[in-house]
Structure formats: structure tokens, C-alpha cells
TORGU-371774 format. One record per residue (C-alpha): residue number from 1; residue in one letter; y, x, z. Coordinates in steps of 0.2 Angstrom, whole numbers, plus 5000, padded with zeros to 4 digits. Last residue first. Layout:
N
REC num residuo   py   px   pz
REC NUM       a    Y    X    Z
...
END
This chain:
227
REC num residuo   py   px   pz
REC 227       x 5304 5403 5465
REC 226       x 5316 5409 5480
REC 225       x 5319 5418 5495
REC 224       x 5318 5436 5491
REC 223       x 5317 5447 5506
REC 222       x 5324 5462 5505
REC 221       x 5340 5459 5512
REC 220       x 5358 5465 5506
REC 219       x 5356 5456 5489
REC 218       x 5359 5463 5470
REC 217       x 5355 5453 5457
REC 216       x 5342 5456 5441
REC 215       x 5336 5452 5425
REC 214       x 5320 5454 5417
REC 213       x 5316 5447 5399
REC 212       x 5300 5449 5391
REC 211       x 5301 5439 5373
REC 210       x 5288 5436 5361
REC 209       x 5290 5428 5344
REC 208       x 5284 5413 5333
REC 207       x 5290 5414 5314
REC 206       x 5278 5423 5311
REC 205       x 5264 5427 5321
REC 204       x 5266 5440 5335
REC 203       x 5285 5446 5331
REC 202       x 5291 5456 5348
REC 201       x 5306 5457 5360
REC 200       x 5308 5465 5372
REC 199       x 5324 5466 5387
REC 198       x 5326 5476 5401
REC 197       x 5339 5476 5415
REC 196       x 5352 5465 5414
REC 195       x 5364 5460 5426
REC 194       x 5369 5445 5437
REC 193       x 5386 5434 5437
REC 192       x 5388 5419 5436
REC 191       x 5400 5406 5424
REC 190       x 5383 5404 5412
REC 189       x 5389 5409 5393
REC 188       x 5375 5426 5394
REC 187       x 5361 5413 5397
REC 186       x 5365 5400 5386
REC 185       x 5366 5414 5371
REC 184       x 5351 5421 5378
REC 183       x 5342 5403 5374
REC 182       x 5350 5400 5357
REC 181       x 5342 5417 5353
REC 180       x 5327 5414 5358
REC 179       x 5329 5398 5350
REC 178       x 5334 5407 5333
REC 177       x 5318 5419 5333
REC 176       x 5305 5404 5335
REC 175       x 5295 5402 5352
REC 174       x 5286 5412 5366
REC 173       x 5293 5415 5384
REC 172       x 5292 5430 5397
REC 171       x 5303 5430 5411
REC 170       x 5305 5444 5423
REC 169       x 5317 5444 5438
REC 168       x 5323 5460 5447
REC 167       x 5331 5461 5464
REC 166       x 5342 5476 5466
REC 165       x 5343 5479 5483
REC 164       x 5358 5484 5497
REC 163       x 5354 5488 5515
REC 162       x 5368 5486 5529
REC 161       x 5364 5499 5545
REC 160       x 5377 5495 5558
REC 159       x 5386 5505 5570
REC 158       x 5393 5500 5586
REC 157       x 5409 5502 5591
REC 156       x 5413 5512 5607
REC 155       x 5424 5498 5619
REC 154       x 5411 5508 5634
REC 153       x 5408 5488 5634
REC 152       x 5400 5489 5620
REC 151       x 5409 5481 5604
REC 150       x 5406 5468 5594
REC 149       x 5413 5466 5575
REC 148       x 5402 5480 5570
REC 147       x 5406 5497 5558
REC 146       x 5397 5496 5543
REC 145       x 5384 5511 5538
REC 144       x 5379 5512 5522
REC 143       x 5361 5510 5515
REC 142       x 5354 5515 5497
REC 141       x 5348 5507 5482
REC 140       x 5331 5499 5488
REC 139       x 5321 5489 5476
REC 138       x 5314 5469 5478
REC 137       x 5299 5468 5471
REC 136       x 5298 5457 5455
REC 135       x 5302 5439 5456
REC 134       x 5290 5430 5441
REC 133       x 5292 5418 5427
REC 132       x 5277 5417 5414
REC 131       x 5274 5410 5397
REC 130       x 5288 5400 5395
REC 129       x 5289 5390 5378
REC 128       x 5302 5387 5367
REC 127       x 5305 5374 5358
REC 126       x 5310 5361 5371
REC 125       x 5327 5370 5375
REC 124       x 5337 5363 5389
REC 123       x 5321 5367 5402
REC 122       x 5324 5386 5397
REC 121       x 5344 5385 5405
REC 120       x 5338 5378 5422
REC 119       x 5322 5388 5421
REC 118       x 5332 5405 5421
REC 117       x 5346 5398 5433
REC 116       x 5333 5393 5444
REC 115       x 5324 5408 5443
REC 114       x 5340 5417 5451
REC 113       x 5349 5404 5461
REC 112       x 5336 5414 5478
REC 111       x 5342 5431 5473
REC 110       x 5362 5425 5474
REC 109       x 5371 5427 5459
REC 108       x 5385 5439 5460
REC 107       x 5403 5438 5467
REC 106       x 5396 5441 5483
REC 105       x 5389 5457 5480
REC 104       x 5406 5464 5472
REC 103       x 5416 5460 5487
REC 102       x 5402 5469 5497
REC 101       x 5402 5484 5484
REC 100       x 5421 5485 5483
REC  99       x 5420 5482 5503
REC  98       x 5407 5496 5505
REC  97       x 5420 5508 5491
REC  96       x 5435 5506 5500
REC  95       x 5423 5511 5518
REC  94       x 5418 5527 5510
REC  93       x 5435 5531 5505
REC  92       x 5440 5530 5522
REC  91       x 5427 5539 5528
REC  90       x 5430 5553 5515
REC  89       x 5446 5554 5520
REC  88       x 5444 5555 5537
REC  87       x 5431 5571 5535
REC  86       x 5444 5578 5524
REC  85       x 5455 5578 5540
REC  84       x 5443 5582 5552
REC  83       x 5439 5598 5540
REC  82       x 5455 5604 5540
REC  81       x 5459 5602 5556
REC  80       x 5442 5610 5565
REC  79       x 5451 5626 5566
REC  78       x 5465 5620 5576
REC  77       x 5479 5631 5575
REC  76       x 5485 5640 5592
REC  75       x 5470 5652 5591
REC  74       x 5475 5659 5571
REC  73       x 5494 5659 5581
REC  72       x 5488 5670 5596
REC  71       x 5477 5681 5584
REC  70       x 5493 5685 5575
REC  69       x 5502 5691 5589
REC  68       x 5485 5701 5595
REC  67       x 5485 5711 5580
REC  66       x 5505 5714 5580
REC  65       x 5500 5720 5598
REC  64       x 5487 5732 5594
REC  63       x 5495 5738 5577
REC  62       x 5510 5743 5591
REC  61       x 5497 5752 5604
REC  60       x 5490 5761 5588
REC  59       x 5509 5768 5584
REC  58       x 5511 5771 5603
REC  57       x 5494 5781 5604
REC  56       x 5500 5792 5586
REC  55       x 5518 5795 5595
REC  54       x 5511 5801 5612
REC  53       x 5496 5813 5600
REC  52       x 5513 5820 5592
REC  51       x 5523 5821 5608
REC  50       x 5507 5829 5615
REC  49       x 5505 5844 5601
REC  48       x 5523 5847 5602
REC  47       x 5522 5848 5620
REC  46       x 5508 5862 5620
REC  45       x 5518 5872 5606
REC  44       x 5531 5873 5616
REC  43       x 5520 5878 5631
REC  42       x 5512 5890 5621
REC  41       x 5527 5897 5613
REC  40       x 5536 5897 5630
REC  39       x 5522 5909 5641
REC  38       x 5513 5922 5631
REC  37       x 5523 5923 5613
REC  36       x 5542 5920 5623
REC  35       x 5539 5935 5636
REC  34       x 5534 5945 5622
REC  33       x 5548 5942 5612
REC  32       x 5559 5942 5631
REC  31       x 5551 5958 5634
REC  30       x 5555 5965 5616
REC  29       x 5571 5961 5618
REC  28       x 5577 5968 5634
REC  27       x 5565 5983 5627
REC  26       x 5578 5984 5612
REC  25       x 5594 5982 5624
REC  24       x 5590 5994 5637
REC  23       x 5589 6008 5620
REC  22       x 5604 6003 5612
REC  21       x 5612 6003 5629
REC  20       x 5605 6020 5634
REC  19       x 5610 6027 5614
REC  18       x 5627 6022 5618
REC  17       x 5630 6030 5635
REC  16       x 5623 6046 5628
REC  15       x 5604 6050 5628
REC  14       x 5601 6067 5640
REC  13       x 5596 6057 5655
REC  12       x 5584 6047 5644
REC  11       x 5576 6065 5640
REC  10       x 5574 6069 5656
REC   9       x 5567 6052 5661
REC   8       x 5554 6053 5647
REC   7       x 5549 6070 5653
REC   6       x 5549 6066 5671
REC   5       x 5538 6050 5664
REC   4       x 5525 6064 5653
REC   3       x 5524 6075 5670
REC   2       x 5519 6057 5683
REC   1       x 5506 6055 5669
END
């Protein structure tokens, strides 16, 4: 080994100034190449690789906050708003329609003027002939709730419960076609106001006829308090 370097070194001796720069030159090079591929390209490299993971975590970190941001305004607006609001309107319009019905109930004849309206008109014709006159059992509609004029003394109002019921009258009477007649006629010219729910007529032996006749008004109790 020690021959082959005295060899080398000999021969270096024997280069010329320009050849020895050429030479010291090159393997300065090739140290710094080498020197650059072991130790800087990594680290380079290394910082590349972290700027690029840094710039990913900062790009996450912003979505995160834009994420939050909105969550802040969804939490600042009241979820239930909506629904309160319909919630309101439906109330209200619930409570139009209670006082339409209410207005509407008290225009209409009372269950207990009912038959007497039917015989009141009947006893003005002497041809006809009343066969039967009955109340029916009164029939639920629904219920709504009315707020009342007293309140507890927490000031909460109290609530309620108002039933409304259809209550039917039937009337079956017997005579000639044009005093039936004459007799609805009556009936539809009274200045009340009542409904009507069913209404059959039938020849038994001409000229007499039958006639079943129900009618009804609407109360808010069950009871009917009449004939």
C-alpha cells in the first residue's frame, strides 16, 4: 500500500502546476458532491418534507377555524325560532276560528227552541199529521281549548276544555204532498238558524205521504234540555 501512494505521490510530483490545480480542483469537487449527497441533500430534503407537512397542518388548522366560525353563528341562532313562530300562528289561527265557531253558535237556534220551532210551525197546519217528534243523541264534534278569564295566582291562565255537539231532531209527519210542502216552506222562512240533516220522503197511499225530517243545532253542552 505505502509502495502504490509513493507511486501516486511521485507521479503527482511529476504533474505541472496546471495539471496539480486541475487535479486539487476535481476531488475539491467531488468532496463537496459527496459532501452535499450524505449530509445537505438530506437535510434539504428533510425541511422540504416538513414545510410541506407545516403547510398541510396550517391548511387543516384554517378549515378548523372557518368550521368553528360557522358553528358560532348556527349556536347564536335560536333553533326553536322557526317553529315557535309557526307554532304562534297556528295558535292564533286557532283561536280566529273558536270565535268564528262561537260567534257562529250563538247565531244558531238553541237545542232547547228546537221542537218548539218544529211543532210551533206543524200546529199552523191542520192537515198534516205528526207521527213522532223526538231529540236524537246529542253528537260530539271535537273540543278546543279557550284560554279562562280567571287566572291563578302564579298569574298562568288556565285552560279550558269547550265541547261542541250537533244536536239532531227527527220529525215524522203524514199528510197530502202540497201541505208537506207548505210546512217546509214555513220551516226554511223562520228568521233562525239551524241546519238540515236528512230528509225522506215517501207515497204510502195516495195522495197521503210520509215524511222523516231531522234537523239539527249545534250547542257546547251535551245535554239537550228540551221536548
Amino acid at each position: 500500500m505505502m509502495r502504490y501512494l509513493n507511486l501516486l505521490s511521485e507521479k503527482y510530483q511529476a504533474l505541472s502546476v496546471r495539471e496539480k490545480w486541475l487535479i486539487a480542483i476535481g476531488v475539491s469537487a467531488s468532496l463537496i458532491m459527496l459532501i452535499q449527497t450524505l449530509f445537505i441533500a438530506p437535510v434539504v430534503e428533510e425541511a422540504n418534507r416538513k414545510e410541506r407537512q407545516l403547510s398541510t397542518e396550517q391548511q387543516k388548522i384554517q378549515r378548523q377555524k372557518s368550521d368553528i366560525d360557522i358553528l358560532k353563528l348556527r349556536l347564536k341562532v335560536d333553533p326553536d325560532k322557526e317553529i315557535d313562530e309557526k307554532l304562534a300562528r297556528l295558535s292564533e289561527h286557532s283561536l280566529e276560528l273558536s270565535q268564528q265557531l262561537a260567534e257562529l253558535i250563538d247565531s244558531l237556534i238553541t237545542p232547547q227552541q228546537m221542537t218548539d220551532l218544529l211543532e210551533t210551525v206543524l200546529g199552523s197546519s191542520s192537515k198534516l199529521k205528526l207521527e213522532a217528534l223526538e231529540s236524537l243523541p246529542a253528537e260530539a264534534v271535537f273540543a278546543t281549548k279557550q284560554e279562562s278569564a280567571q287566572q291563578q295566582d302564579n298569574d298562568e291562565s288556565q285552560q279550558a276544555v269547550i265541547g261542541y255537539y250537533i244536536h239532531p231532531v227527527r220529525i215524522e209527519l203524514t199528510g197530502r204532498y202540497f201541505d208537506i210542502q207548505d210546512y217546509l216552506k214555513k220551516l226554511e222562512a223562520m228568521p233562525v238558524k239551524y241546519y238540515w240533516r236528512s230528509f225522506q220522503y215517501q207515497v204510502e197511499t195516495y195522495p197521503e205521504a210520509r215524511l222523516v225530517l231531522e234537523v239539527y243545532t249545534l250547542g257546547t253542552r251535551q245535554e239537550f234540555i228540551g221536548g
